[in-house]
C-alpha positions in Angstrom: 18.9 -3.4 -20.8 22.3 -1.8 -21.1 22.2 1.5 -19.3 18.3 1.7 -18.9 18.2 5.5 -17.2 16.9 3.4 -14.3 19.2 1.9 -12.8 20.5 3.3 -9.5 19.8 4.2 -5.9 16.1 6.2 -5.2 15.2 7.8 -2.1 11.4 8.5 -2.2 10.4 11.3 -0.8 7.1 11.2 1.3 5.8 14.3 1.6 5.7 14.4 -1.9 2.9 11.7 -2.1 -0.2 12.3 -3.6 -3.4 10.6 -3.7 -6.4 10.1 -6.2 -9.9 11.3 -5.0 -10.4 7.3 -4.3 -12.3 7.4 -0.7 -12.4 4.6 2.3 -15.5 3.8 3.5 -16.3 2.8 6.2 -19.7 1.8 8.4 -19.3 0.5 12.1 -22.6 0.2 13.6 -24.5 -2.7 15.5 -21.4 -4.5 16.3 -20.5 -4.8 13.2 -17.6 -3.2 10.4 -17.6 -2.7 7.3 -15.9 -1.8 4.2 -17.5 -1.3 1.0 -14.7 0.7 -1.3 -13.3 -2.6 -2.4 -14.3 -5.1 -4.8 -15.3 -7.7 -2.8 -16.5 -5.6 0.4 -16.3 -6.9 3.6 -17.8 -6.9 7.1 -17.4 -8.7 10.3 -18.3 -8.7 13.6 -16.1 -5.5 15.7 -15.3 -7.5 18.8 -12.0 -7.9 18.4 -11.3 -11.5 17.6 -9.9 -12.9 14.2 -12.9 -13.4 12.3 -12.0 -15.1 8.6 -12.3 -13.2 5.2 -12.7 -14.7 1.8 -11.6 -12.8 -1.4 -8.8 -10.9 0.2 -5.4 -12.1 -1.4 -3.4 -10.3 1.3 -5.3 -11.4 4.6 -7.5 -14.1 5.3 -9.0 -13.1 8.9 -9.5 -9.7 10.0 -10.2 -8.5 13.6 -11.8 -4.9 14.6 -11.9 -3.3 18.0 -13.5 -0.7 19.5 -11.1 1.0 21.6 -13.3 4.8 22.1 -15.9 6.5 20.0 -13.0 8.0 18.1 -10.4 5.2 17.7 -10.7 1.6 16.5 -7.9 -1.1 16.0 -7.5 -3.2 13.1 -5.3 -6.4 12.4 -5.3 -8.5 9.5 -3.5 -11.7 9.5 -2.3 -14.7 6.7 -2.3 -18.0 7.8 -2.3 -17.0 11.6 0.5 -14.4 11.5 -0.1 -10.8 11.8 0.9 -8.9 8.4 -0.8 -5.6 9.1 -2.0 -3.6 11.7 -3.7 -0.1 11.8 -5.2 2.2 14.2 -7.8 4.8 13.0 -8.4 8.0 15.4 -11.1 10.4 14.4 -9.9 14.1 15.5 -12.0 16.3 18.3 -14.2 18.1 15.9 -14.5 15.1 13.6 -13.5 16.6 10.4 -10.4 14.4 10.0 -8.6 11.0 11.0 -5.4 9.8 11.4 -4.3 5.9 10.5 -1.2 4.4 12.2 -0.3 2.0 10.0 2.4 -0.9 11.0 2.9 -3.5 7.5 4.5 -6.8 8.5 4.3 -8.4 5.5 7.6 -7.6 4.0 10.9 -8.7 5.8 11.8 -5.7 7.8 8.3 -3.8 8.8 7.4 -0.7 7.5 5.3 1.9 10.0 3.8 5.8 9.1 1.1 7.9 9.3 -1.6 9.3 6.8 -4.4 11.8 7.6 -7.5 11.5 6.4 -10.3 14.2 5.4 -14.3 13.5 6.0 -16.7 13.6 3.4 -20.0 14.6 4.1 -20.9 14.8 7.6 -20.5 12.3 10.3 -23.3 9.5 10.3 -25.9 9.5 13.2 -26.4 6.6 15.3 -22.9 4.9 14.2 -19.2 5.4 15.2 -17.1 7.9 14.3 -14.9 6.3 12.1 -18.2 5.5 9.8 -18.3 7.8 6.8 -16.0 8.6 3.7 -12.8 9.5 4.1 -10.4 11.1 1.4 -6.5 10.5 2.1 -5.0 14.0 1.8 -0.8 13.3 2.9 1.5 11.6 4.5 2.7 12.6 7.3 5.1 9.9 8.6 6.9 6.7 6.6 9.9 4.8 8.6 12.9 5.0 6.8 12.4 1.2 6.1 10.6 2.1 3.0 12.4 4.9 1.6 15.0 3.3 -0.6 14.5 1.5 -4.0 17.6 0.7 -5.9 17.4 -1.0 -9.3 20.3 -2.4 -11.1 20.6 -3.0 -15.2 21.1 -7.2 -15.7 21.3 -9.5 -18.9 17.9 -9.1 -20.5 16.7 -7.7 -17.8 16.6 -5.6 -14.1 16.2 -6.5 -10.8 14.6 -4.2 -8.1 15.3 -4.6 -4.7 13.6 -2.0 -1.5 15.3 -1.2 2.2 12.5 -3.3 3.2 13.4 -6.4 2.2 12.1 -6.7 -1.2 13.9 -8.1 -4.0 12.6 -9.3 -7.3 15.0 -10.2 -10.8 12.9 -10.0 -13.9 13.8 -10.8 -17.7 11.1 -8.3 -19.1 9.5 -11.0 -20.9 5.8 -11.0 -19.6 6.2 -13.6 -16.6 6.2 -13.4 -13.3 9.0 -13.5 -11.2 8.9 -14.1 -7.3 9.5 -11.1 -5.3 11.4 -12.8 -2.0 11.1 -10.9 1.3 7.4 -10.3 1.2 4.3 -12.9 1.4 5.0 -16.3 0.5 3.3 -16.1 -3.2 3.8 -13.0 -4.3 5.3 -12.4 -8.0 6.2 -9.6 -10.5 6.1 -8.6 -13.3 8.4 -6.2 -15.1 8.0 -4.5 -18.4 10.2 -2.0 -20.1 7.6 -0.5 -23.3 9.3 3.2 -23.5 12.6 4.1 -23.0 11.2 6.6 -19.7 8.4 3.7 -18.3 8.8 0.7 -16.2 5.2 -1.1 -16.0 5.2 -3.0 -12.9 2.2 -5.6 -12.1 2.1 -7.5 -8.8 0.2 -10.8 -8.1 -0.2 -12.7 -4.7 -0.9 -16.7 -6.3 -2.6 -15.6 -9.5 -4.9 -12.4 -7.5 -3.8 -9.1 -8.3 -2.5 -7.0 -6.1 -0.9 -3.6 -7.6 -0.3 -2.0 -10.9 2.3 0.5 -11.3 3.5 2.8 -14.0 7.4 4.3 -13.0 8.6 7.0 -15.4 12.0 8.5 -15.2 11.9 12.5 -15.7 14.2 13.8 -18.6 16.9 14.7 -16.7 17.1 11.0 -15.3 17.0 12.5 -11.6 13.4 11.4 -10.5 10.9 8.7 -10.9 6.9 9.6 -10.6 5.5 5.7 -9.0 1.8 6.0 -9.7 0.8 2.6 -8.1 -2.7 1.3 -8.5 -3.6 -1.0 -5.2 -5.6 -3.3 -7.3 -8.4 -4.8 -5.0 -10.0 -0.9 -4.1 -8.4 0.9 -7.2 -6.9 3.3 -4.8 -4.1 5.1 -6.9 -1.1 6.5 -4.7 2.1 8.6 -6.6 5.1 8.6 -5.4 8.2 10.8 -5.8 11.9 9.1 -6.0 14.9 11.4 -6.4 18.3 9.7 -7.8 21.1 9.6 -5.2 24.3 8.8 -4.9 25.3 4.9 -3.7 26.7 4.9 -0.6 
């Protein structure tokens, strides 16, 4: 791995972040929530209490509550600890939505904000976060998630985020535990072209995320197209080379 093109200090930048034409869906009605854009879908009972989840490697009880006909809480939690927590809010005229996102799963939290465009119209008869909803930008990340810095090691790199993160892999196939996230989770790295880093997540043997990084010719920015694996959801994002401090 000597001198990869990789290795140094990346600052994404959010409001570059793009999204695929993947949609949520969602359907709140009789009490109950649910989910259907990923593989397994879900639904449970929108009273607010933790109600458990199979299939989900992330979260193994969810709880949904109705706070107004245009906002609705979520929390997810592993093994009785709160790892994610997100408030939708459908706007006045109901054309778009906001979610408020707050991820606890890796060591030092990471909050921001993405709006949401509707598909279609709204449904009759059910709440007004029902429908299909296609993420359109980021408008907010915490500077807790910002910086990735990746460092050139004997047969291999390690990778390490300003959120705690930190994974050392030998490029050799296996996984590798990424520390400061889930208990579980493991990486792999893989270096096939001299411009590509193919990243692939697991949490146990489930996975999670695959990721494609390229470096640009000039070596000054990284395009992260990341694949979240259980709804297929592809986000990009933009990293631009800076100096350490």
């Amino acid at each position: 791995m000597a001198d990869s093109g990789f290795a140094g200090t990346w600052i994404m930048q959010p409001e570059a972040t793009t999204f695929d034409e993947h949609t949520l869906e969602l359907m709140i009605e009789r009490g109950t929530y649910k989910r259907s854009d990923c593989a397994p879908p879900f639904e449970v009972a929108a009273d607010g209490s933790d109600q458990p989840i199979k299939e989900q490697p992330l979260f193994d009880t969810l709880s949904v509550r109705l706070v107004n006909p245009r906002r609705v809480d979520i929390v997810q939690k592993m093994a009785g600890k709160v790892t994610w927590k997100g408030v939708y809010t459908v706007s006045k005229d109901q054309r778009s939505m906001t979610l408020q996102f707050d991820d606890e799963r890796p060591a030092t939290p990471v909050t921001g904000t993405i709006l949401y465009s509707r598909v279609g119209n709204p449904l009759s008869a059910a709440h007004l976060v029902s429908g299909s909803w296609r993420p359109e930008k980021m408008t907010q990340l915490s500077a807790s998630a910002l910086t990735l810095r990746i460092q050139d090691q004997e047969h291999g790199l390690s990778m390490s985020w300003s959120d705690g993160r930190r994974v050392e892999s030998q490029l050799d196939v296996k996984y590798y535990p990424l520390n400061g996230y889930l208990t579980g989770e493991q990486v792999s790295i893989l270096h096939p072209r001299p411009d590509t880093l193919a990243i692939s997540r697991e949490q146990g043997v489930t996975p999670v995320e695959v990721s494609r990084a390229v470096i640009s010719d000039d070596g000054q920015t990284i395009t992260y197209k990341q694949v979240e694996w259980v709804c297929r959801a592809l986000t990009t994002y933009i990293y631009q080379k800076t100096a350490a401090p």
